[in-house]
Backbone as JSON, one array per atom type, in Angstrom:
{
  "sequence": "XXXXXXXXXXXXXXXXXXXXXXXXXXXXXXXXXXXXXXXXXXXXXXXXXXXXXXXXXXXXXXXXXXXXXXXXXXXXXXXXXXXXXXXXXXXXXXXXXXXXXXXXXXXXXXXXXXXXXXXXXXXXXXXXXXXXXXXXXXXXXXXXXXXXXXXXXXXXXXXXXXXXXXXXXXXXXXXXXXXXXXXXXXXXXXXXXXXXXXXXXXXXXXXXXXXXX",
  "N": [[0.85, -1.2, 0.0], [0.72, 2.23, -1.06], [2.27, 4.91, 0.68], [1.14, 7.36, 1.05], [-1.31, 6.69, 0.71], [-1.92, 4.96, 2.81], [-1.9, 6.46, 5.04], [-3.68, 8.27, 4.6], [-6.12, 6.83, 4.97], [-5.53, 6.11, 7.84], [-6.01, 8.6, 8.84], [-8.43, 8.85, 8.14], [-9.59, 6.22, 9.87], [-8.94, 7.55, 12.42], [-10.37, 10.1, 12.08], [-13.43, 8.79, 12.12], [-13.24, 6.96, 14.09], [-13.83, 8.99, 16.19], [-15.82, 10.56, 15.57], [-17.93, 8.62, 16.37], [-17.19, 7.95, 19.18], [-17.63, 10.84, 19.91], [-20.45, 10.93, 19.6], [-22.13, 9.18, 20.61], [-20.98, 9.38, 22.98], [-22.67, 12.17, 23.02], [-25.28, 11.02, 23.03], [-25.81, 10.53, 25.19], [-25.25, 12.71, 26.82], [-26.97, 15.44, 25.95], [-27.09, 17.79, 26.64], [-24.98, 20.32, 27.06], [-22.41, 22.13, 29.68], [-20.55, 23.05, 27.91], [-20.81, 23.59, 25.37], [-23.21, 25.43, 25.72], [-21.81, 27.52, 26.77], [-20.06, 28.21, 24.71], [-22.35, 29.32, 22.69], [-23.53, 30.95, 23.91], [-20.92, 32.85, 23.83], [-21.1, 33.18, 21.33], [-23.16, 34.61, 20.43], [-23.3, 37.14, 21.41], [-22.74, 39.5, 20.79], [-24.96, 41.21, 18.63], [-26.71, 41.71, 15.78], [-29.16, 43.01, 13.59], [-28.21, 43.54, 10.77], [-26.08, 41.18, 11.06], [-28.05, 39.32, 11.54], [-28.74, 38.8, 9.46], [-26.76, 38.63, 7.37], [-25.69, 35.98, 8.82], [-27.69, 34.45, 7.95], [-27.72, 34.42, 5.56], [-25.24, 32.54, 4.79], [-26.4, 30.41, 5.69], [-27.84, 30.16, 3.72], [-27.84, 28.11, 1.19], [-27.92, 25.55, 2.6], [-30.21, 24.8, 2.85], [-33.75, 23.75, 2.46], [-35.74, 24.03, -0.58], [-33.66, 24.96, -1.56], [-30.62, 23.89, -0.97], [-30.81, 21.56, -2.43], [-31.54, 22.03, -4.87], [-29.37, 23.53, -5.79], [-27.1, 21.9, -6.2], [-27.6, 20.13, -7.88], [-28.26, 21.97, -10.2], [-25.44, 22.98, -9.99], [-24.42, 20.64, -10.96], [-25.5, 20.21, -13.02], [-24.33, 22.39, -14.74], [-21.6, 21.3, -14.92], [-21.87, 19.29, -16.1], [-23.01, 20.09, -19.01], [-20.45, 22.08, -19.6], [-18.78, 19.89, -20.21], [-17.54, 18.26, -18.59], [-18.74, 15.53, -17.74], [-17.9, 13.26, -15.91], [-17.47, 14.36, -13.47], [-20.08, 16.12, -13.08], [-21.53, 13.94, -12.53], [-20.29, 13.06, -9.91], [-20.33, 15.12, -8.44], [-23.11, 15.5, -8.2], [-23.68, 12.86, -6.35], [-23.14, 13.59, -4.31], [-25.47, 14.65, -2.97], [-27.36, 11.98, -1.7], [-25.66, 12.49, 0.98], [-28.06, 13.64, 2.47], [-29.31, 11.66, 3.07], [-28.15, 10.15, 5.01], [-27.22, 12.08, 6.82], [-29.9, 12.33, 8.37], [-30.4, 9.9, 9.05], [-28.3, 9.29, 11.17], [-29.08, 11.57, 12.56], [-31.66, 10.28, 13.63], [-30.91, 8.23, 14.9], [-29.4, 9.13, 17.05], [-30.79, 11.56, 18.32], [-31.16, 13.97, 18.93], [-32.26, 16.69, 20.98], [-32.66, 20.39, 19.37], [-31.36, 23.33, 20.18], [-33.07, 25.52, 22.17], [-35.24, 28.4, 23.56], [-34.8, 28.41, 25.95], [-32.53, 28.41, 26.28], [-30.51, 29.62, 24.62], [-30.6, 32.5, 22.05], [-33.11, 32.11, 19.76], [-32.6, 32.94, 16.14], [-33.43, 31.48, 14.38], [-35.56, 29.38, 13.14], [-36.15, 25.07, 13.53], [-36.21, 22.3, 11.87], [-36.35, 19.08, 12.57], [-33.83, 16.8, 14.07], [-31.0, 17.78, 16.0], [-28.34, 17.18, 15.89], [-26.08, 15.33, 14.26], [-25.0, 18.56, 12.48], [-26.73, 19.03, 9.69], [-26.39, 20.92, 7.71], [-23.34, 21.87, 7.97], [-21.7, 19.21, 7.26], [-22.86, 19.01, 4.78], [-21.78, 21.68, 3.59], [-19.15, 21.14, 3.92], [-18.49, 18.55, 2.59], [-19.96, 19.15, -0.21], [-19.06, 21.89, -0.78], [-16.28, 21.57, -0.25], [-15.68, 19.45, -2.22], [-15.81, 21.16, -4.61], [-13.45, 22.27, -4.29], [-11.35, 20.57, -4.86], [-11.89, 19.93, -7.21], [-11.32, 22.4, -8.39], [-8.47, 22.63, -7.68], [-8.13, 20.63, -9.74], [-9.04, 20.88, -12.06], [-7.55, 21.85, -14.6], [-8.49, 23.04, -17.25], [-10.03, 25.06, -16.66], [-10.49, 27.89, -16.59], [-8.25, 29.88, -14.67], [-8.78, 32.42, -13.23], [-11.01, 32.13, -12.51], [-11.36, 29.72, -11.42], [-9.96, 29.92, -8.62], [-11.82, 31.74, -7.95], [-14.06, 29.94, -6.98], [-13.09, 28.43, -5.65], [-12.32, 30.28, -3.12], [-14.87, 31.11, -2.52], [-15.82, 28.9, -1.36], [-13.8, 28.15, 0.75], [-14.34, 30.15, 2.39], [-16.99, 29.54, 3.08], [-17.16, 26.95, 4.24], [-15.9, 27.54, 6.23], [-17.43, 29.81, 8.15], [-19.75, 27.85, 8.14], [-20.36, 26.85, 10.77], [-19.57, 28.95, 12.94], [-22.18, 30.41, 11.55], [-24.08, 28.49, 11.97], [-24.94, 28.12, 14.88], [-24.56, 30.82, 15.98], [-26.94, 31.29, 14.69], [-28.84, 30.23, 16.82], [-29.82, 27.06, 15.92], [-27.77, 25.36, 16.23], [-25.65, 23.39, 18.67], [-21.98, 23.72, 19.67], [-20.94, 21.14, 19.64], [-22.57, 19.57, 17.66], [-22.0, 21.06, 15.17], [-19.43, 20.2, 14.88], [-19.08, 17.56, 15.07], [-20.8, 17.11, 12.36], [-18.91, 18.17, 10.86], [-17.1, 16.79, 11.43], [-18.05, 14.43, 10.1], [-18.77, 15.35, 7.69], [-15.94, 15.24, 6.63], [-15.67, 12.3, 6.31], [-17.38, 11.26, 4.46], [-16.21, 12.63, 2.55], [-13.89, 11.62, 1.95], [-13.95, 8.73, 1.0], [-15.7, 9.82, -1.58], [-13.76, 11.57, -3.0], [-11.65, 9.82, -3.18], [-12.86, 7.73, -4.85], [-13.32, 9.38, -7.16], [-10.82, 9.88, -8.08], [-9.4, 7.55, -8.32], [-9.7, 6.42, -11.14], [-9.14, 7.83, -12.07], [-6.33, 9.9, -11.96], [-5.26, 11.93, -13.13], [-6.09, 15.01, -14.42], [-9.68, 14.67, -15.66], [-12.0, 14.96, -18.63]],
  "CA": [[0.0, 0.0, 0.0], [1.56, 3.44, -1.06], [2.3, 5.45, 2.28], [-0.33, 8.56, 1.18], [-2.52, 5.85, 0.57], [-1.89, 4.55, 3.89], [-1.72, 7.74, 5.88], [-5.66, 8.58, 4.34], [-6.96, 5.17, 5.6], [-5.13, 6.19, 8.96], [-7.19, 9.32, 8.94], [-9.88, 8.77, 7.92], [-10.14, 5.72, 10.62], [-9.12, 8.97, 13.85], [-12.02, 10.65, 12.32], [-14.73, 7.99, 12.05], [-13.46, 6.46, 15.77], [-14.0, 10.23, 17.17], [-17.45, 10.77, 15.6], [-18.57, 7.14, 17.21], [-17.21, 8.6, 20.75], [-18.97, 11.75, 20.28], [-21.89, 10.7, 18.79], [-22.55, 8.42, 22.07], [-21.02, 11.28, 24.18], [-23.72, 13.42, 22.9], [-26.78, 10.52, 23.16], [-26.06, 10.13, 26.78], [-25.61, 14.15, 27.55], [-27.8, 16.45, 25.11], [-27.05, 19.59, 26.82], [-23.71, 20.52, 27.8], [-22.4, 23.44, 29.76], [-19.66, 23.37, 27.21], [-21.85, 24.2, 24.38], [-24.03, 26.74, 25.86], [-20.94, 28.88, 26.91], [-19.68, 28.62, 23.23], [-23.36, 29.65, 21.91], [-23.4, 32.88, 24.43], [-19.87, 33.72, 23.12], [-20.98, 33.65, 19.87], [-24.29, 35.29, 20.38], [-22.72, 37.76, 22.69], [-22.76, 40.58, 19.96], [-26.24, 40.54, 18.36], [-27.22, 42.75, 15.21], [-29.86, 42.57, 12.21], [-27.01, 42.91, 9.53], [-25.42, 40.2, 11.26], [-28.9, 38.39, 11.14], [-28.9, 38.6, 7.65], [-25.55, 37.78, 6.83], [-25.64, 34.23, 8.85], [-28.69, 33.8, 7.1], [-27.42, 34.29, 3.86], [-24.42, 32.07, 4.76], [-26.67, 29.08, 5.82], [-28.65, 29.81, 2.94], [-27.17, 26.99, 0.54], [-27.72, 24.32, 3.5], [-31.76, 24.76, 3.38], [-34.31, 22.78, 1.82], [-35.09, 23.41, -1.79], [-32.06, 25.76, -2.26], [-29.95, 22.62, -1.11], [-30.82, 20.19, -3.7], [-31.58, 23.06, -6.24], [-27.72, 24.33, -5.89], [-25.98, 21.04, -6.27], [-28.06, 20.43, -8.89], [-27.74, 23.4, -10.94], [-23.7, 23.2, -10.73], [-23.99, 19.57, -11.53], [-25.89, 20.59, -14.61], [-23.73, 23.35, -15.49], [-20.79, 20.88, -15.04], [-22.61, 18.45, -17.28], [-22.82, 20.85, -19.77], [-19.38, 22.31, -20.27], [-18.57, 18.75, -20.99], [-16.92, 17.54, -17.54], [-19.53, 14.74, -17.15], [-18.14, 12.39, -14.88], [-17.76, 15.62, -12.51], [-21.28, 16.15, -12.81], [-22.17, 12.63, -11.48], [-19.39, 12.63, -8.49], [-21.36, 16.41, -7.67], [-24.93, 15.04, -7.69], [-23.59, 12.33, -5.31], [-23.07, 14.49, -2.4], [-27.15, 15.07, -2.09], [-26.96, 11.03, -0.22], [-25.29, 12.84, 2.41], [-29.07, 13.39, 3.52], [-29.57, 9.83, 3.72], [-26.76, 9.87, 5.69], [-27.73, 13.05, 8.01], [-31.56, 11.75, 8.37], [-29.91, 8.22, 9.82], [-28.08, 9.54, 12.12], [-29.77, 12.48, 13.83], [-32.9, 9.72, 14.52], [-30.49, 7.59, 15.79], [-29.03, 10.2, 18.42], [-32.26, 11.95, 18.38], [-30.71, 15.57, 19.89], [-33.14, 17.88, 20.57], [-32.55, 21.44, 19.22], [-31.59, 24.52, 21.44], [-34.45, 26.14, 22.56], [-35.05, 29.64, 23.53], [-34.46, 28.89, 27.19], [-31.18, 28.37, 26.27], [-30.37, 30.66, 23.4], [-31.4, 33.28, 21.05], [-33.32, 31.44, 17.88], [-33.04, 33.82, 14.92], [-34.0, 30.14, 13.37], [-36.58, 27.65, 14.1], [-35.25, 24.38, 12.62], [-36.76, 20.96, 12.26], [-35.24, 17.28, 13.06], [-33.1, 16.5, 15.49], [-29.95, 18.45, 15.95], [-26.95, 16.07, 15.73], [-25.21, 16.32, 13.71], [-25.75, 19.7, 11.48], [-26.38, 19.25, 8.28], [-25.65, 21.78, 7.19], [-22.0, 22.03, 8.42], [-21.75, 18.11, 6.39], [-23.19, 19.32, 3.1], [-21.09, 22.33, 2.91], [-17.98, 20.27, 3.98], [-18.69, 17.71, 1.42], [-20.39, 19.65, -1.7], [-17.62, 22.87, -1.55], [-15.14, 20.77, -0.12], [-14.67, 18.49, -3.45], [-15.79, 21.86, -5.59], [-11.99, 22.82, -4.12], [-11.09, 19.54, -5.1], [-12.13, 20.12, -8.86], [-10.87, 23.61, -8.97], [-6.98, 22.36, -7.87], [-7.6, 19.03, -10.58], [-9.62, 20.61, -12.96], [-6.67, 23.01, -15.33], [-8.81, 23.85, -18.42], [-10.85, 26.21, -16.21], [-9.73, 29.84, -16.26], [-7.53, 30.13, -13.06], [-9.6, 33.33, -12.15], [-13.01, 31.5, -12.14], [-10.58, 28.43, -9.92], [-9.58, 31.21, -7.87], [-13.27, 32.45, -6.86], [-14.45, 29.39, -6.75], [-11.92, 27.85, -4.29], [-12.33, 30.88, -2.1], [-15.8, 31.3, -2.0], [-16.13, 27.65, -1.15], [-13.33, 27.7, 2.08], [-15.12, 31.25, 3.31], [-18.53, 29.02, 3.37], [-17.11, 25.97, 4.91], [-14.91, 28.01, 7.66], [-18.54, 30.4, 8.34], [-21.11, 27.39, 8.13], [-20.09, 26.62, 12.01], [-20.64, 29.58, 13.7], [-23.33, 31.02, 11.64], [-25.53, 27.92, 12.71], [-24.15, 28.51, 16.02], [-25.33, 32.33, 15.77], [-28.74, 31.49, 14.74], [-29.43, 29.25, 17.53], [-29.71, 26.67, 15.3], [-27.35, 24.18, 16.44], [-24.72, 23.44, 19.55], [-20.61, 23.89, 18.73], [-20.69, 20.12, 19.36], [-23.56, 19.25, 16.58], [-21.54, 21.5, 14.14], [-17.81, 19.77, 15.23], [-20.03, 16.02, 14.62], [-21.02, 17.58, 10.7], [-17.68, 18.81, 10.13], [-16.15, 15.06, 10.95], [-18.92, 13.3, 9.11], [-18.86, 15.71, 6.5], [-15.08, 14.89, 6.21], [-15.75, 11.23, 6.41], [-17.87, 11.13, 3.48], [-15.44, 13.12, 1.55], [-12.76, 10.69, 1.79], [-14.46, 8.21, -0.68], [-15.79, 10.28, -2.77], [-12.67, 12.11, -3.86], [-10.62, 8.3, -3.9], [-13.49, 6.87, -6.31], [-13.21, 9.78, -8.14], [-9.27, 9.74, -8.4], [-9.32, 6.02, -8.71], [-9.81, 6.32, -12.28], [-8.88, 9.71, -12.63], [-5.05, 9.88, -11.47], [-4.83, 12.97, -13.63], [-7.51, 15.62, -15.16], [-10.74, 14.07, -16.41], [-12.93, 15.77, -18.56]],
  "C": [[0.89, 1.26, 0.0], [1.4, 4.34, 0.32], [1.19, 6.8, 2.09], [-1.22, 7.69, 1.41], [-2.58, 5.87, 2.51], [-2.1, 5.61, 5.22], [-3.14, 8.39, 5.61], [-5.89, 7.69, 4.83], [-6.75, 5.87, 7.15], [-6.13, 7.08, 9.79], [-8.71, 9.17, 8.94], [-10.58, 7.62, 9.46], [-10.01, 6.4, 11.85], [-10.28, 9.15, 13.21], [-13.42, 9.66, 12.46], [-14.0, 7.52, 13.38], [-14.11, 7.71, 16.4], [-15.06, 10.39, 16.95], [-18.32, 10.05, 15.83], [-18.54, 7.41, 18.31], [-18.32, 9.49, 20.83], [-20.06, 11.74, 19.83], [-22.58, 10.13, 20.37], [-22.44, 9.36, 22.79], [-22.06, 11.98, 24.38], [-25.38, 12.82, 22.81], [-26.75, 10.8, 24.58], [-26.41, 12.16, 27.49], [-25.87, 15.55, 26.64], [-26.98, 17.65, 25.46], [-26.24, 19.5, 27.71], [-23.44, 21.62, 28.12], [-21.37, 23.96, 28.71], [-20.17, 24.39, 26.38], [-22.69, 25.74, 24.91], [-23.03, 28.02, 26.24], [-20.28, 29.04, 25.7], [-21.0, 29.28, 22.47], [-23.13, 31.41, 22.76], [-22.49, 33.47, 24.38], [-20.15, 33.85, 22.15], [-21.69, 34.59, 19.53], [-24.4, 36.48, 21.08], [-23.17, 39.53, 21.75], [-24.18, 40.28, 18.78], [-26.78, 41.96, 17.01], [-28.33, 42.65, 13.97], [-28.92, 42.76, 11.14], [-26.59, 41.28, 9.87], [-26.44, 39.18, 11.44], [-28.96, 37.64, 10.32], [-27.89, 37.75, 7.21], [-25.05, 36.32, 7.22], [-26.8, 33.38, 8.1], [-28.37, 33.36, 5.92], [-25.97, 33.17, 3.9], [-24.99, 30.75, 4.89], [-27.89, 28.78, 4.74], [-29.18, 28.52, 1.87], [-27.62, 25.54, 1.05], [-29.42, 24.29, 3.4], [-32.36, 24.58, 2.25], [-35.09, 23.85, 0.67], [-33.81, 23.62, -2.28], [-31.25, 24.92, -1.88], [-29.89, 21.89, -2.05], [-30.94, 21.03, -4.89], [-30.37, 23.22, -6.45], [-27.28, 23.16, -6.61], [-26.59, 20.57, -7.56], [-28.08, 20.81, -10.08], [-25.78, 23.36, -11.18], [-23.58, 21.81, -10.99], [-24.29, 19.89, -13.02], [-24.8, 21.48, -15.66], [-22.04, 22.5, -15.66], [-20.95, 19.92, -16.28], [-22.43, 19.3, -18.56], [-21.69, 21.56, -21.02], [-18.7, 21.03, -20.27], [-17.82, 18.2, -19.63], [-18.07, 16.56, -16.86], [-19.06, 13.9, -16.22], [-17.9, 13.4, -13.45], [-18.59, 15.93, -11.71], [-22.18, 15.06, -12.27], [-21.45, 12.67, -10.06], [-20.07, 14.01, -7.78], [-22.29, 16.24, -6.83], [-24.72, 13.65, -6.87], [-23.46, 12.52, -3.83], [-24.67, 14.61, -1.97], [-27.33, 13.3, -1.14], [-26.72, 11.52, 0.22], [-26.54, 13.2, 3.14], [-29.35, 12.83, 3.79], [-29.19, 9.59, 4.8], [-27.54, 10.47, 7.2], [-28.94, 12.59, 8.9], [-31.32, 11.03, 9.55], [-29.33, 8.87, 11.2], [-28.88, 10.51, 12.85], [-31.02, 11.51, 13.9], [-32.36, 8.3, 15.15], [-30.26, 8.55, 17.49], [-30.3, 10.79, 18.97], [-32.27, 12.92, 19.43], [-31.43, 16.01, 19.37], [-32.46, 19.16, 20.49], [-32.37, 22.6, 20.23], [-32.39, 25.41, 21.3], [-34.32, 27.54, 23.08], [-34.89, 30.19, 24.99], [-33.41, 29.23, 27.09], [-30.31, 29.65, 25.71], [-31.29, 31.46, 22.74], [-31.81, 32.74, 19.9], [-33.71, 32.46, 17.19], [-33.79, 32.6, 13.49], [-34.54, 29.1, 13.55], [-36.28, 26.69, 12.39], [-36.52, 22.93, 12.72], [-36.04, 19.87, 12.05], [-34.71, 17.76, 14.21], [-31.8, 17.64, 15.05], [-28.44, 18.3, 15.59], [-26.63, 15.2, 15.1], [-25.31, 17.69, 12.9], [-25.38, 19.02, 10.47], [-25.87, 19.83, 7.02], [-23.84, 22.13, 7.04], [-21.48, 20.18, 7.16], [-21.99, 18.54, 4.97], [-22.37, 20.43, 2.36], [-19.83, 21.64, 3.1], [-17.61, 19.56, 2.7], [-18.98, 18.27, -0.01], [-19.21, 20.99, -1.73], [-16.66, 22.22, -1.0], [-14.29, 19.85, -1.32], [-15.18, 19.76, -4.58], [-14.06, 22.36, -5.36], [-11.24, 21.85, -4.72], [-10.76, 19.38, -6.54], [-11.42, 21.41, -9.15], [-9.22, 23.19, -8.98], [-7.24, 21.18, -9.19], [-8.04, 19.29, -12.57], [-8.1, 22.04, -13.49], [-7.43, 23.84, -16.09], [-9.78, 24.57, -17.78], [-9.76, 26.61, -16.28], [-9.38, 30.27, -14.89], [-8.68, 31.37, -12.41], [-10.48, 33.03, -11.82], [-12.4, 30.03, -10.76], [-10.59, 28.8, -8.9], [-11.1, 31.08, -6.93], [-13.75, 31.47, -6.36], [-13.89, 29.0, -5.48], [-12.33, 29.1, -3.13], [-13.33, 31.29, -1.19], [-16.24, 29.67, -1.32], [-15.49, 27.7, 0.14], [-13.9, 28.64, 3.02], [-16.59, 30.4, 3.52], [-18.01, 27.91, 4.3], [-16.36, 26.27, 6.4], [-16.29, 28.8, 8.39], [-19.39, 29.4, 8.55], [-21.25, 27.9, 9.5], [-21.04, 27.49, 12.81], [-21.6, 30.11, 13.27], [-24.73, 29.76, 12.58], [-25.49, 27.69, 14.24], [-25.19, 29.8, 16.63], [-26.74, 32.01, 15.79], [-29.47, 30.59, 15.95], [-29.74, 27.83, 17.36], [-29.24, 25.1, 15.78], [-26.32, 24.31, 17.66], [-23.49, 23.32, 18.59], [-20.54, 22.59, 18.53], [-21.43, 19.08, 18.2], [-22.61, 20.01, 14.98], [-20.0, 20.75, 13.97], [-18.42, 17.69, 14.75], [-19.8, 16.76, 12.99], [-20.06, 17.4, 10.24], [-16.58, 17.18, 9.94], [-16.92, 14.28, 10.29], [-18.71, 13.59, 7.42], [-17.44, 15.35, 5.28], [-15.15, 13.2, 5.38], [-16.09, 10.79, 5.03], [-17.4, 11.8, 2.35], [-14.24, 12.42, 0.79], [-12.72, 9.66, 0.64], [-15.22, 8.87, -1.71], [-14.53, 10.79, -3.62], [-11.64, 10.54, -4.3], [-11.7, 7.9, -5.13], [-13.43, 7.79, -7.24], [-11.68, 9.95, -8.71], [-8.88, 8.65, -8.72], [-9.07, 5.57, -10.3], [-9.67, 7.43, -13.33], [-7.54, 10.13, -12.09], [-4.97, 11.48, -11.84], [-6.0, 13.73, -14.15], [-8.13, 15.01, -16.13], [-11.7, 15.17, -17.22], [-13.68, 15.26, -19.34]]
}
């Protein structure tokens, strides 16, 4: 086994042991004081711009504009002729399969307004965010394509790539901010979201060593 090879496997099995700990961690004790003193640091400073703007940051993550987005840039990948692109894209929407499964396994309830400020009433369970998973996973391998893909126009690579790590570094605390979710429901996402990144980018490199289009 080549030693990158080996050194992803390695990874990948730290993160999937740690999101099995805290997954249990977080059936047995819902509501931690941890969490709630990370939500009232975040929520500490409170403004309607800054309403807006976590809104508009967790916009992407919410139901149709979720499946519409990924969608839409699968299509448009389809299009300019990078089809097998456009299939490894429109594979990231499973990750709600995924999300679904688990939060009604754990079956964390949402922070409430004893707790926190909700600028966002949510539905399901809480744990893991989904949101924090879907942007992980769907701009996580658009960064993926922008370093693999060349015959794009570096400046369009560029935006892309940047607007993609400013969304995936922001999901956190905006759903944080809105009340939305605990730091430990968004820190779950972010290792699942990894998790499920891991094979997608190998099956798509598997047969793709070098730029596919």
């Amino acid at each position: 086994m080549p030693k990158n090879q080996k050194l992803v496997l390695i990874l990948l099995s730290i993160l999937t042991i740690s999101f099995i700990i805290l997954s249990f961690f977080i059936a047995k004790h819902p509501i931690l004081p941890f969490d709630l003193n990370v939500s009232l640091v975040v929520q500490q400073y409170q403004a309607v711009w800054l309403d807006k703007t976590m809104l508009a940051i967790s916009f992407f993550g919410e139901l149709p504009w979720s499946l519409l987005s990924v969608l839409v840039v699968a299509a448009i990948f389809y299009i300019k002729k990078y089809k097998r692109e456009s299939y490894f894209i429109a594979l990231t929407l499973f990750s709600g399969l995924i999300i679904l499964g688990v939060k009604n396994v754990i079956n964390r309830p949402r922070p409430t307004s004893f707790y926190v400020r909700l600028v966002e009433v949510n539905r399901f369970q809480s744990y893991p965010s989904g949101h924090v998973l879907s942007y992980v996973l769907f701009f996580g391998f658009l960064i993926v394509l922008m370093q693999n893909l060349k015959t794009i126009p570096k400046s369009l690579r560029r935006f892309v790539t940047y607007l993609s790590v400013f969304l995936i570094v922001m999901i956190a605390p905006s759903r944080i901010y809105l009340g939305a979710h605990w730091f430990t429901d968004t820190l779950g996402g972010f290792m699942l979201g990894l998790i499920c990144l891991f094979p997608l980018c190998y099956f798509y490199f598997k047969k793709s060593p070098t730029q596919v289009n």
